[in-house]
C-alpha positions as CSV (number, residue, x, y, z in Angstrom):
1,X,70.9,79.9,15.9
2,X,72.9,76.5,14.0
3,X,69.6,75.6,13.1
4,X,65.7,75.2,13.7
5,X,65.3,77.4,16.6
6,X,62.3,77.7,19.9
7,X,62.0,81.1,21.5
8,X,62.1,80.3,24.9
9,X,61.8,82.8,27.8
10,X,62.9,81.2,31.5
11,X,62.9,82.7,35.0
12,X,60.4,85.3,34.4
13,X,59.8,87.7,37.1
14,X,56.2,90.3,36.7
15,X,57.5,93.5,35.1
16,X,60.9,92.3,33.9
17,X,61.1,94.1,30.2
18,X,64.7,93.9,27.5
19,X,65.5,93.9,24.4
20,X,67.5,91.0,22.7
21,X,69.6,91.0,19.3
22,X,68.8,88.0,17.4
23,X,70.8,87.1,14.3
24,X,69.7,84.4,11.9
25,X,71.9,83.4,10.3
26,X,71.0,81.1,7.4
27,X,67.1,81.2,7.2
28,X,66.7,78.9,9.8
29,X,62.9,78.5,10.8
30,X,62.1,79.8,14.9
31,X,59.0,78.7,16.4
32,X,57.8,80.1,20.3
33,X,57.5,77.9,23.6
34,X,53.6,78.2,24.7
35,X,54.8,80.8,27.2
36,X,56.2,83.5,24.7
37,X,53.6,85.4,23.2
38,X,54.4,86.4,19.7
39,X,52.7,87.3,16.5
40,X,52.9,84.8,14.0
41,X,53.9,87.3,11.0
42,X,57.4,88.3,13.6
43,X,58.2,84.1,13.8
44,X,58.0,84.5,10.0
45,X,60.5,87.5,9.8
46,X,62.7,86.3,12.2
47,X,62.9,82.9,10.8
48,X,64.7,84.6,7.8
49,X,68.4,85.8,7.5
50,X,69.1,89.1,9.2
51,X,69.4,90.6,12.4
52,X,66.4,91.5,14.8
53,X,65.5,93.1,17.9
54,X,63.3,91.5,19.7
55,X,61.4,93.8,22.9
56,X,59.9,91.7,25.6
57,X,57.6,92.4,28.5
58,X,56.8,89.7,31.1
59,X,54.0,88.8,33.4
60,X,55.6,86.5,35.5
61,X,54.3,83.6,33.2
62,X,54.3,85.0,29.8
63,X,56.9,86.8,27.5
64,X,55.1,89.4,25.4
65,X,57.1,89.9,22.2
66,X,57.4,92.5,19.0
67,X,59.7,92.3,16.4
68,X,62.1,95.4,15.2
69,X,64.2,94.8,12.3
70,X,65.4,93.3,9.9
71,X,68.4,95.6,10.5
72,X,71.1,95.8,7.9
């Protein structure tokens, strides 16, 4: 992100599941739309600099997140 970030998820389909490299770049704070499901200690550590994975699983509604990283 340029700055202040939302995790967003869009066009979910039930089952769909990835993995997404996330790079902050400057410490810049990331919060989650109401429909991705995330643990408020991973917005922390993503919202500082470093590079994450991020693994998601989907409902159909919902993005269910976890946080792997920071990676060097």
């Amino acid at each position: 992100p340029t700055g202040a970030a939302t995790l967003t998820f869009s066009n979910q389909q039930d089952g769909l599941s990835g993995s997404i490299i996330f790079v902050n770049g400057s410490n810049y704070a990331i919060s989650a739309h109401a429909n991705t499901k995330i643990m408020a200690r991973d917005l922390t550590k993503i919202s500082a600099t470093g590079t994450y994975r991020i693994d998601y699983l989907s409902n159909g509604t919902n993005a269910y997140c976890s946080v792997v990283g920071a990676y060097p």
